[in-house]
C-alpha positions as CSV (number, residue, x, y, z in Angstrom):
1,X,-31.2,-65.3,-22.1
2,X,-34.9,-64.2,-21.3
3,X,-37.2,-62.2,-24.1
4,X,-37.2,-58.6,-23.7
5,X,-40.7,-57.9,-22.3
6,X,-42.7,-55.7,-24.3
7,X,-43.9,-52.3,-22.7
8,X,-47.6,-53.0,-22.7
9,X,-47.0,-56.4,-21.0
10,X,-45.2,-54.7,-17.9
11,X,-46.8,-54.3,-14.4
12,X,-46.1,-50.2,-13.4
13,X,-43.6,-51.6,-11.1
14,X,-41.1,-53.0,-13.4
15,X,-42.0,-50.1,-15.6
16,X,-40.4,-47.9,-13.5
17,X,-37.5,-50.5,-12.8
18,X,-36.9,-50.4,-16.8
19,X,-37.1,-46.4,-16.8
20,X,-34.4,-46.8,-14.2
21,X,-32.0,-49.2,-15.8
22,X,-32.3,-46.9,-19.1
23,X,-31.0,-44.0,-17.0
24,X,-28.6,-45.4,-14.8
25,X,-26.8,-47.5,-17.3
26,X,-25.0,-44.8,-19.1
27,X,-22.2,-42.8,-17.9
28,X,-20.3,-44.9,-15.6
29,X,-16.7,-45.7,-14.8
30,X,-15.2,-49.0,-14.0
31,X,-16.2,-50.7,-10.5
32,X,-13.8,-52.8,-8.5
33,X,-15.6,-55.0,-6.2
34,X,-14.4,-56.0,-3.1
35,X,-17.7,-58.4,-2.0
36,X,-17.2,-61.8,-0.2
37,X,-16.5,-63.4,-3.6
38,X,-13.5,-61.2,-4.2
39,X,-14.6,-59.7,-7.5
40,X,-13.8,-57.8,-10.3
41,X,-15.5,-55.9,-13.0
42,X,-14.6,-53.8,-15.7
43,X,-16.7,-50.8,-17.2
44,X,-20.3,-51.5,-16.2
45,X,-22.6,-52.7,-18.8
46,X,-26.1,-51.6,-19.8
47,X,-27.9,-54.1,-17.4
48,X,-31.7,-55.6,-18.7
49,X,-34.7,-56.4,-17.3
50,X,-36.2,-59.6,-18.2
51,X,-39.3,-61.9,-17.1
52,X,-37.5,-63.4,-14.0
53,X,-37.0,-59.7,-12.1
54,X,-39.9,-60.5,-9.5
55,X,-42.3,-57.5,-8.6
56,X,-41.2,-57.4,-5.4
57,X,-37.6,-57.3,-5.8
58,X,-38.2,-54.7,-8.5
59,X,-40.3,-52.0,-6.1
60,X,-37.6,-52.9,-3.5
61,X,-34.9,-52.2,-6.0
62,X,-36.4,-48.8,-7.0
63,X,-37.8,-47.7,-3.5
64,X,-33.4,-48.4,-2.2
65,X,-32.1,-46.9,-5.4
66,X,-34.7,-43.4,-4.5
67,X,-33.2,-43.3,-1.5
68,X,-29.8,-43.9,-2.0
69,X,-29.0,-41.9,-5.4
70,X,-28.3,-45.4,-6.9
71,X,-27.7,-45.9,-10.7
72,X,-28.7,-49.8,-11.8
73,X,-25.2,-51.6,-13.3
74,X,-25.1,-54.9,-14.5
75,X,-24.4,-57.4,-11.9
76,X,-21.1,-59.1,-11.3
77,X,-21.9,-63.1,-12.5
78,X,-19.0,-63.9,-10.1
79,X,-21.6,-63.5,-6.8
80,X,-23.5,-65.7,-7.6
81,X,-26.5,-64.2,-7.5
82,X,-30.4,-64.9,-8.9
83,X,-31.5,-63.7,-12.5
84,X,-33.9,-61.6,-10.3
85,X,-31.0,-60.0,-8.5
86,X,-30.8,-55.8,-9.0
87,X,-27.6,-54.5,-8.4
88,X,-27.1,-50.5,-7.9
89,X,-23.8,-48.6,-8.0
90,X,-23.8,-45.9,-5.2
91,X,-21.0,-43.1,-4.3
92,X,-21.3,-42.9,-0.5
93,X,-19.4,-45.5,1.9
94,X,-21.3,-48.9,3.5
95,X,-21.1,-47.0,6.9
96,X,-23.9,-44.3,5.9
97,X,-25.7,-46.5,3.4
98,X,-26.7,-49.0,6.6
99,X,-28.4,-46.7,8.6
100,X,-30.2,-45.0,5.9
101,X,-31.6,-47.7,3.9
102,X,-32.6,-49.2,7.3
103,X,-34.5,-46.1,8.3
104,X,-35.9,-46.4,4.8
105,X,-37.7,-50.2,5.3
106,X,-38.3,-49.6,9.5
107,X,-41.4,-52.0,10.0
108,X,-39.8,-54.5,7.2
109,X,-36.6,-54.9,7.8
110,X,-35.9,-58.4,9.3
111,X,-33.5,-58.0,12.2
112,X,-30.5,-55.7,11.6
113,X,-27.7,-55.9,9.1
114,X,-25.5,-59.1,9.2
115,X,-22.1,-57.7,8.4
116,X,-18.6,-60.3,7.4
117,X,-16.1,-58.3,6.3
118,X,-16.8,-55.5,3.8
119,X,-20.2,-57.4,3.0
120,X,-23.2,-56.7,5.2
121,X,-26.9,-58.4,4.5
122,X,-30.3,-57.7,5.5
123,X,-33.7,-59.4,4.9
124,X,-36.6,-57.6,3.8
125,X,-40.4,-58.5,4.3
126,X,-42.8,-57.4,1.4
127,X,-44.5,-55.5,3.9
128,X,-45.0,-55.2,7.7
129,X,-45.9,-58.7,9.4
130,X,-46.0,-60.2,6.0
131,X,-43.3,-62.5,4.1
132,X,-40.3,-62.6,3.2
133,X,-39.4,-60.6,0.0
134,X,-35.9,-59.8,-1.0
135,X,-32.5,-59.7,0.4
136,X,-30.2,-56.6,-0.1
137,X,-26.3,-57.2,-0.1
138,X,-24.3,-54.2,0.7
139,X,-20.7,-54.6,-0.5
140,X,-17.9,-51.8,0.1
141,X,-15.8,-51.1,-2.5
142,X,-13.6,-48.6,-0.9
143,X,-14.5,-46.2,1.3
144,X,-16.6,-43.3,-0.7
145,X,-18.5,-46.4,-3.1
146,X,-20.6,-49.2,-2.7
147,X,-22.5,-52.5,-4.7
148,X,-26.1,-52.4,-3.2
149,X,-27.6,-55.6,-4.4
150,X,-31.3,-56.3,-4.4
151,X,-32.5,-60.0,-4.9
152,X,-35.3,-61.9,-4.3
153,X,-35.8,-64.1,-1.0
154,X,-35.4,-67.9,-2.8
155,X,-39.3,-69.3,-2.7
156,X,-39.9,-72.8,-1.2
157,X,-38.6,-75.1,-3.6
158,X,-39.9,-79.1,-4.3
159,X,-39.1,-81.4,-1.4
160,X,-35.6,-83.7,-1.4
161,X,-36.3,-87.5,-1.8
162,X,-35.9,-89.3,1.5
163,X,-36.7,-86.1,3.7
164,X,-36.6,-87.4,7.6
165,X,-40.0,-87.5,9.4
166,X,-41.1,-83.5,10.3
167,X,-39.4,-82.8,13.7
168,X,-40.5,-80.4,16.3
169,X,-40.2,-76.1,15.4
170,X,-39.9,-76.2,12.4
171,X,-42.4,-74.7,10.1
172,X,-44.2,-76.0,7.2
173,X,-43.5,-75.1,3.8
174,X,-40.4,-73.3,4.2
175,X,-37.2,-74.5,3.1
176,X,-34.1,-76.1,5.5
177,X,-30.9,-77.8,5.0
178,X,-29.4,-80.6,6.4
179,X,-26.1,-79.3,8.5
180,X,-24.4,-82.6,6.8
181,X,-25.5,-81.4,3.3
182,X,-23.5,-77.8,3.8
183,X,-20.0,-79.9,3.5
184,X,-17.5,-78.0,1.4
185,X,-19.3,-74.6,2.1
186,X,-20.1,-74.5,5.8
187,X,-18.7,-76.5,8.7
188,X,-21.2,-78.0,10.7
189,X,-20.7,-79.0,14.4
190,X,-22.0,-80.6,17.4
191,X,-21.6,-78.4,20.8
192,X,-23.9,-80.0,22.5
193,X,-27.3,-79.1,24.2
194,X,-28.6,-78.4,21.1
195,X,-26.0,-75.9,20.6
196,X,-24.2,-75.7,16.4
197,X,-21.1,-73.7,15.6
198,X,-21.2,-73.1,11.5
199,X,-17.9,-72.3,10.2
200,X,-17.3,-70.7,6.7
201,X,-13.9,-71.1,4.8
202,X,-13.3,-67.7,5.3
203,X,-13.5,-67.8,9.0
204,X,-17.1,-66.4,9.2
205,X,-18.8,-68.0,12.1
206,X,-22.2,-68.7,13.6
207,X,-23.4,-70.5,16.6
208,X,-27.1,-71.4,16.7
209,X,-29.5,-73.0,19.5
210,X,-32.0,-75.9,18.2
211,X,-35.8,-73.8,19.0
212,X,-34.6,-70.3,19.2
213,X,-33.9,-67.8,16.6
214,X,-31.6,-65.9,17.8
215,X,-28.1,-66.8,16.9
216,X,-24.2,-65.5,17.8
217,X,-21.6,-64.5,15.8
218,X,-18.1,-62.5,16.1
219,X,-20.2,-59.3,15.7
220,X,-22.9,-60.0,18.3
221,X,-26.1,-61.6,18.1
222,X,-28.6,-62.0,14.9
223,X,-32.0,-62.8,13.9
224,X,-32.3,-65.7,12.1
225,X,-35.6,-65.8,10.0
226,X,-36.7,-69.4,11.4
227,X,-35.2,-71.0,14.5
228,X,-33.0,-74.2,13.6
229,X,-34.4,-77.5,14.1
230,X,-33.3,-81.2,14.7
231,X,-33.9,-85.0,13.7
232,X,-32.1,-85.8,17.0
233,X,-28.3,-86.6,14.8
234,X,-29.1,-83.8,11.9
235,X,-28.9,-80.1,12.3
236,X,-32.1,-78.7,10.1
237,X,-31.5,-75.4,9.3
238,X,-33.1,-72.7,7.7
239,X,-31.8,-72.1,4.2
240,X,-32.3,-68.0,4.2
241,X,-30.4,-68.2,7.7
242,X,-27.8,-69.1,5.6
243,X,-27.3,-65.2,4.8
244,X,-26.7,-64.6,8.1
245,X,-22.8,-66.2,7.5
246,X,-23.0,-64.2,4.4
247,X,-23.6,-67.2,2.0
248,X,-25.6,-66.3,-1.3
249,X,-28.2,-68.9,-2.4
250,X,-29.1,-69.1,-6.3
251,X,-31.5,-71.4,-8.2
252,X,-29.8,-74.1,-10.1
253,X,-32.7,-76.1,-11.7
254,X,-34.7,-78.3,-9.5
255,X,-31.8,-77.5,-7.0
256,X,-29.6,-74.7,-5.9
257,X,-26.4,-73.4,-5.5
258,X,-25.0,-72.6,-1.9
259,X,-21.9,-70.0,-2.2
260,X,-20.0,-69.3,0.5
261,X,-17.3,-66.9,-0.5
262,X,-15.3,-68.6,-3.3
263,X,-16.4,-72.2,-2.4
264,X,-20.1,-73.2,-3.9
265,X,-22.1,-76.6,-3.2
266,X,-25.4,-77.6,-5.3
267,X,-27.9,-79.0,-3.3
268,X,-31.5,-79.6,-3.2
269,X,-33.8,-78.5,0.5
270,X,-36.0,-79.7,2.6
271,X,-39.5,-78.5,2.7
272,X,-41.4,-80.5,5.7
């Protein structure tokens, strides 16, 4: 559990994310959630801030929720998702909500919305040009209501032990995964001419190109954040890409927690 901030000690930001939960926690029904994770809630409960909600997941959170008449619910543990994470309960269907929050962040939005399923993902710069700063999930419920989820793009965490030597493109500082470490989430293989195909247990699939960015799934192509790289036998790819198969990633410690629908690896990244 994390100590209740005290008003004084909060940054106007997260003020106005605490006004927000304070209003938007009362009055709702129950929420069913149909996300990748398959799951459930009961009555929403009065959700909290607390000292991990970054700043800029909290100005994204409020900046979505203006736009889209959210009200701030607790978030389902069963996704998986960050202590960080915002999650916003919305009447209106995924179909309207994609366009308009995209409209809302133009010039910050990564790319366009990565959609498996009833689950659709987009990346989210802090601002125009600059880093990366949150990921929203967008999950349908049914057809008039929707989970908006707001969490924070996972920071560059401490190095594995016995990291290969740095190969060519990729970029210092930023986090990857080995395609061999993904077993028991993601499917990793060999196509040859630099060519993967990652395969989910649900089916979701992604084919990606060694140098470039761009990337190929069922639904057309996507942006990846940072172009795959290789060792010459290891796929190295980069761990927010990892969205793009709509996977969740979630701090665990020194490591993290890779969750691909209801199958979850811990494992620690690669920063060159």
């Amino acid at each position: 559990m994390f100590p209740e901030p005290t008003p004084a000690s909060l940054t106007p930001a997260r003020r106005a994310a605490r006004k927000l939960l304070l209003l938007g926690a009362a009055g709702l029904g129950a929420l069913t959630l149909s996300a990748p994770a398959s799951a459930q809630t009961a009555a929403p409960k009065a959700a909290a801030t607390s000292a991990a909600t970054s700043q800029a997941t909290s100005a994204l959170a409020i900046e979505v929720s203006a736009a889209i008449k959210g009200q701030i619910v607790s978030c389902p543990s069963s996704l998986k998702l960050s202590p960080r994470a915002v999650c916003l309960y919305v009447k209106s269907g995924a179909a309207s909500l994609r366009p308009l929050i995209a409209g809302k962040l133009s010039g910050r939005a990564v790319g366009t919305w990565k959609t498996t399923g009833k689950a659709s993902t987009l990346l989210v710069r802090e601002r125009a040009g600059g880093p990366l700063g949150a990921f929203l999930l967008l999950s349908a419920l049914n057809d008039k209501e929707s989970l908006v989820v707001v969490d924070a793009a996972q920071a560059a965490a401490a190095p594995a032990a016995g990291k290969p030597a740095t190969p060519a493109g990729v970029v210092k500082g930023q986090p990857y995964v080995l395609g061999r470490d993904l077993a028991g989430v993601v499917s990793v293989t060999s196509q040859g001419g630099g060519s993967y195909r990652l395969t989910t247990e649900d089916g979701s699939v992604l084919t990606a190109t060694v140098g470039r960015k761009s990337a190929q799934t069922s639904n057309g192509t996507v942006e990846l954040p940072l172009a795959p790289a290789t060792d010459g036998s290891n796929l190295i790819f980069p761990l927010d890409g990892l969205r793009a198969l709509g996977c969740t990633v979630t701090p665990a410690g020194k490591s993290l927690t890779v969750a691909c629908g209801a199958d979850s690896i811990g494992l620690r990244p690669i920063v060159f």
